[in-house]
N, C-alpha and C positions, 0 to 999 in steps of 0.2 A: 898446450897454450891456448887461450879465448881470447879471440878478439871480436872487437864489436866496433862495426864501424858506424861513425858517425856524419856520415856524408850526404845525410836528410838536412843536418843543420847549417842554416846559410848564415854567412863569417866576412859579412864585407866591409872591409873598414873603409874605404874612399870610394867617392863616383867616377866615372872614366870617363876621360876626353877622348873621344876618337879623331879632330883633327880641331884648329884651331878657331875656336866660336861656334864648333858644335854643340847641340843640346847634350846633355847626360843621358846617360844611356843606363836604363830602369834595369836593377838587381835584383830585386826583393820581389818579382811578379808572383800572384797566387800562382799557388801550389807548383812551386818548382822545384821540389821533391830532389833538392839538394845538387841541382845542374844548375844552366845558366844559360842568356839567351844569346847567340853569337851571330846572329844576325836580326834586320828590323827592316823596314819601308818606310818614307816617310812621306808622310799624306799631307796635301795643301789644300786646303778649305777654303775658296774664298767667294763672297758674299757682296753680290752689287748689286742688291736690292736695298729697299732706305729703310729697309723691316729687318732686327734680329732675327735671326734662325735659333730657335730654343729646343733642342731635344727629338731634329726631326731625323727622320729615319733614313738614312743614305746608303746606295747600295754600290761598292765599289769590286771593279776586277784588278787581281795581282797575280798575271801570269808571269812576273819575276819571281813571286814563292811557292811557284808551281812544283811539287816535289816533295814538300813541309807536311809533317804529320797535321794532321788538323788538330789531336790532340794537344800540340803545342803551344796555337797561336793564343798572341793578345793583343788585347789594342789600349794603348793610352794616350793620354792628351799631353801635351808635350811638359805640361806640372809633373807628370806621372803619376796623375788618376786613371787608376782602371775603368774601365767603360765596358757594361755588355753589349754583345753582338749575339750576333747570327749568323749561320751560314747555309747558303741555299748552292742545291747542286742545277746543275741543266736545264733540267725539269720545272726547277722551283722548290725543290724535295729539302726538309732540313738535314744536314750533312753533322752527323759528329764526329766520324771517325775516318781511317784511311789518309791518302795521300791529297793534299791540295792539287787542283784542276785548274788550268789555265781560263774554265769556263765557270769555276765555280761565283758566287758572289758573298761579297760579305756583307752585310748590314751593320750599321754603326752608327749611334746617335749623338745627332752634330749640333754643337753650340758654336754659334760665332755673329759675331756684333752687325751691323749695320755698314756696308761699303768697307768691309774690312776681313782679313785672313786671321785662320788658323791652325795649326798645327798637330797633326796623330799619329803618333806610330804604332805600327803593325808587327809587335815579334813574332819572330819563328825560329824552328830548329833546336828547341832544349829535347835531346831526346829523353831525361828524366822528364820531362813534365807529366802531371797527371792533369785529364781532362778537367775542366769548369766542370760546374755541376749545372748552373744557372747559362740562362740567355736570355738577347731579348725578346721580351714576353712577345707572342706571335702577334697583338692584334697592333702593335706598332711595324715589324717586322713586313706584315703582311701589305702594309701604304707604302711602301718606300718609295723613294724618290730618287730617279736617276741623274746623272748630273748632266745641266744644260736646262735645266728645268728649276721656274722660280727664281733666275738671277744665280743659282748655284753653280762655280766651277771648281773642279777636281785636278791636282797635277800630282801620280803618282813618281815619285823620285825613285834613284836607282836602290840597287839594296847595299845597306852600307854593314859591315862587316866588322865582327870582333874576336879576333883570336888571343888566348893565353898562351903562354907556353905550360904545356903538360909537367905535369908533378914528378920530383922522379918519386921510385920505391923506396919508403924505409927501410934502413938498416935494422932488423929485428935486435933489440937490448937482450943481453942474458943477466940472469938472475932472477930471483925469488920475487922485486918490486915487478915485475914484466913481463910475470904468465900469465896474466890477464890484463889484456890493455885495450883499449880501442885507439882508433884512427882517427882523425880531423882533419878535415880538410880546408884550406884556407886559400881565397882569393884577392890579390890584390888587383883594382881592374885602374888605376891611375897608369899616367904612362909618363909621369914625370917623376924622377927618384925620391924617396920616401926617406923619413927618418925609424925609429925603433916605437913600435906603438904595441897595443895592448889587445889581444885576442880574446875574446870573452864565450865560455862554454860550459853552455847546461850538461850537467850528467848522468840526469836521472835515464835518458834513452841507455845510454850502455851500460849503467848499475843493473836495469831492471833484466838487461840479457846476458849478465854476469852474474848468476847467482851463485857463485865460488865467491863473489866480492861484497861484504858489507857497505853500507849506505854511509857508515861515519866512516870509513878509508880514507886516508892521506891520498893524495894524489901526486903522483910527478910527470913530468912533461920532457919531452925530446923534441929534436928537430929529425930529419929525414935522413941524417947522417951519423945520427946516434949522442951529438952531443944535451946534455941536458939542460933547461933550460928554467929561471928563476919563473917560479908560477903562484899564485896567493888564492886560498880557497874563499869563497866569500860565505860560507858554510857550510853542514852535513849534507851533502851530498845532492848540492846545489850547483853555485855558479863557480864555476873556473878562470881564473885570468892565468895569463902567461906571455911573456915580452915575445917579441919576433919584429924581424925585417924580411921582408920582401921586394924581391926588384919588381918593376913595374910589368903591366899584362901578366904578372906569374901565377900561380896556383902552388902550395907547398903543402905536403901532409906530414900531420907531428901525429908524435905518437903518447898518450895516457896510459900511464900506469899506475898499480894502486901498491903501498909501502903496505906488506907484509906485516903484520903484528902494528902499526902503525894506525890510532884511530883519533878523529878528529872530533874534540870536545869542545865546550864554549871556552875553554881558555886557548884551545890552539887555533881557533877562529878568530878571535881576540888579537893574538899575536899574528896573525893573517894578516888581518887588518892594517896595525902598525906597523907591518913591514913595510905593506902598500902607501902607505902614508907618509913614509919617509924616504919614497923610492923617487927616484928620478920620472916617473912615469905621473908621479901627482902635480896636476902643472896649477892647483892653488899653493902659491908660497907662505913656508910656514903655518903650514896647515892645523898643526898640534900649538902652535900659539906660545911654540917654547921662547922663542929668539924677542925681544923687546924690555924693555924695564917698565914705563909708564902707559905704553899698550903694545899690542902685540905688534910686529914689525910688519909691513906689508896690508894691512887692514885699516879702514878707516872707522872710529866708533861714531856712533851718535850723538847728538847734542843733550849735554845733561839738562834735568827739569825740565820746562815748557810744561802746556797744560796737563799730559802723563806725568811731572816729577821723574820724570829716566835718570837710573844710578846706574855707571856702567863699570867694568873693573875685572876684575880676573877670580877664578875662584878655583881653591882645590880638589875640588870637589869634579876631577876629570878623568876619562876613558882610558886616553892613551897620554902619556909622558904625564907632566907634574900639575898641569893647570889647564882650565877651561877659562873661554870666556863670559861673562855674567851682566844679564841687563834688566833692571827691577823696573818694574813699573806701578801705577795706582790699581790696587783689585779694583775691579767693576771699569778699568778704564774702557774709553769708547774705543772701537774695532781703527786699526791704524795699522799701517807697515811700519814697523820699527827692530833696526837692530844693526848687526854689523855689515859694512860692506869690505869685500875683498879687493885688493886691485883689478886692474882688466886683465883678464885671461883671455891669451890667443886663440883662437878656435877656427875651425873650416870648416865652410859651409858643407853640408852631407854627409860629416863625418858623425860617427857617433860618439857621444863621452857618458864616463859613471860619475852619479853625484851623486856622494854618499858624506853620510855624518853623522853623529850623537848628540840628540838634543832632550833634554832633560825638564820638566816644569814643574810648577811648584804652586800652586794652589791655584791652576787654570779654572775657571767654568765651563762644566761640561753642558751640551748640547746648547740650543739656541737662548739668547745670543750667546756665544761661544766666542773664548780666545783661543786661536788656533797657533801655533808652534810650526813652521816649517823653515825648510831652505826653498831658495825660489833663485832665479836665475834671470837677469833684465839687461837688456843692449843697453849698449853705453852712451 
């Protein structure tokens, strides 16, 4: 049996709250080599001089993450911009590696407005992470500015803490689809109950360490307990989707397998696709534009004629089910947003979603000035 784990690649479908009207708590930090940060500091900035502070170099002490690989730390601003630093040991000495010092210092470049705070955290303790490669550049580093100085005051806060509950072990699948599979590892970091959402996963890292497994392989998907699980390939040996739920702070690992004799061409991609499109997981209704007589149900079309002459209507001439929708315009017309809108779709904030479609044209002008063809996506 091969397996190839894929626990480099990071799987976060929501932001975590850790108590009520806290800030989010940053997942996605550089190179976090498939861990996660389980604790942070957070830093209060504030500014009672009548002058912005733009980019100036601050040097703070965190002997609450005294203990912390130095290779793990980050600092962002409470958007969750990453920000370079520095770190000076005792001495003044730059520090990369080893264990954080209750005497160490950080360096970190401070923006914040005129008589006014703001906010940075300091993570620590991903023991996957891999050092930054970057810092800040030594000739800002080396001016820094302690705080009490300038109108500048500092209040480091306690360290606030985030545990999952651990994965269990998969139930290893027998059979021929599951002598070569890899592992995924999946994080939910919400802490209020979730509904059934949609895991998305590159496979060329464990293709390229399975070389018993061609690159067009079907794929199938388990959960931890061996049941299997509906998954939608979005091509040769690309992207993966696959349903799951997860209770809140959990971590689960499923398991990919590749179907035996099983290979994935542009019609079984095809049919990938309209599965996906007609699954409960597509939350544009009526997606394929089958359901309507005089337009499609759930869509609003545009106003016919005005100065483009807009024809709008349905046409056979479609991907998946019986019909597309269709919208003419004047060649050479002037550059315009026009075309269909769908009703409002629910969405959450930091979550992420797939927008995906077929769109077809017919006697566009290429290059400038150009009529461009997309989907586009606009609040309401």
């Amino acid at each position: 049996m091969r397996r190839s784990a894929l626990g480099s690649i990071p799987i976060f479908l929501v932001l975590v709250r850790v108590a009520a009207g806290a800030l989010p708590w940053q997942h996605s930090l550089y190179l976090a080599n498939g861990g996660y940060w389980p604790q942070r500091v957070p830093v209060t900035i504030t500014n009672g001089s009548a002058e912005p502070v733009v980019g100036e170099p601050l040097g703070l002490l965190l002997p609450a993450l005294a203990g912390a690989r130095v290779e793990s730390l980050r600092v962002c601003r409470y958007d969750g911009v990453e920000l370079l630093f520095d770190l000076r040991d005792a001495r003044g000495l730059a520090k990369r590696a080893g264990e954080l010092s209750a005497e160490d210092k950080l360096i970190v470049p401070v923006e914040c407005p005129a008589h006014n705070a703001a906010t940075l955290f300091v993570y620590a303790g991903n023991p996957e992470a891999w050092a930054v490669p970057d810092f800040l550049p030594g000739k800002l580093a080396d001016r820094v500015t302690n705080p009490g100085r300038g109108g500048l005051g500092v209040s480091v806060g306690e360290v606030e803490r985030l545990q999952l509950r651990p994965a269990r072990p998969p139930t290893p699948k027998p059979g021929p689809d599951w002598r070569n599979w890899a592992e995924v590892r999946v994080r939910r970091f919400a802490e209020e109950a979730g509904s059934m959402a949609l895991v998305r996963v590159n496979l060329r890292k464990a293709l390229a360490r399975l070389p018993g497994v061609s690159w067009d392989s079907a794929a199938c998907v388990a959960s931890s307990d061996g049941a299997e699980l509906t998954c939608y390939a979005l091509g040769r040996g690309a992207d993966l989707l696959f349903s799951a739920s997860l209770l809140p702070l959990t971590e689960e690992l499923f398991q990919v397998g590749f179907r035996k004799g099983s290979q994935l061409d542009a019609t079984a991609v095809l049919e990938n696709y309209g599965r996906l499109l007609a699954s409960s997981a597509n939350l544009a209704a009526n997606g394929s534009f089958e359901n309507g007589s005089d337009g499609p149900d759930q869509w609003i079309k545009p106003a016919n004629g005005g100065p483009h002459q807009i024809t709008t209507g349905f046409s056979s001439d479609a991907r998946f089910g019986k019909r597309a929708l269709e919208l003419t315009a004047l060649e050479n017309a002037k550059g315009d947003w026009l075309g269909w809108d769908s009703r409002e779709i629910p969405v959450k904030p930091g979550a992420t979603y797939l927008l995906s479609g077929w769109l077809k044209g017919i006697k566009l002008q290429a290059g400038p000035p150009s009529t461009p063809i997309s989907m586009m996506l606009k609040a309401p």
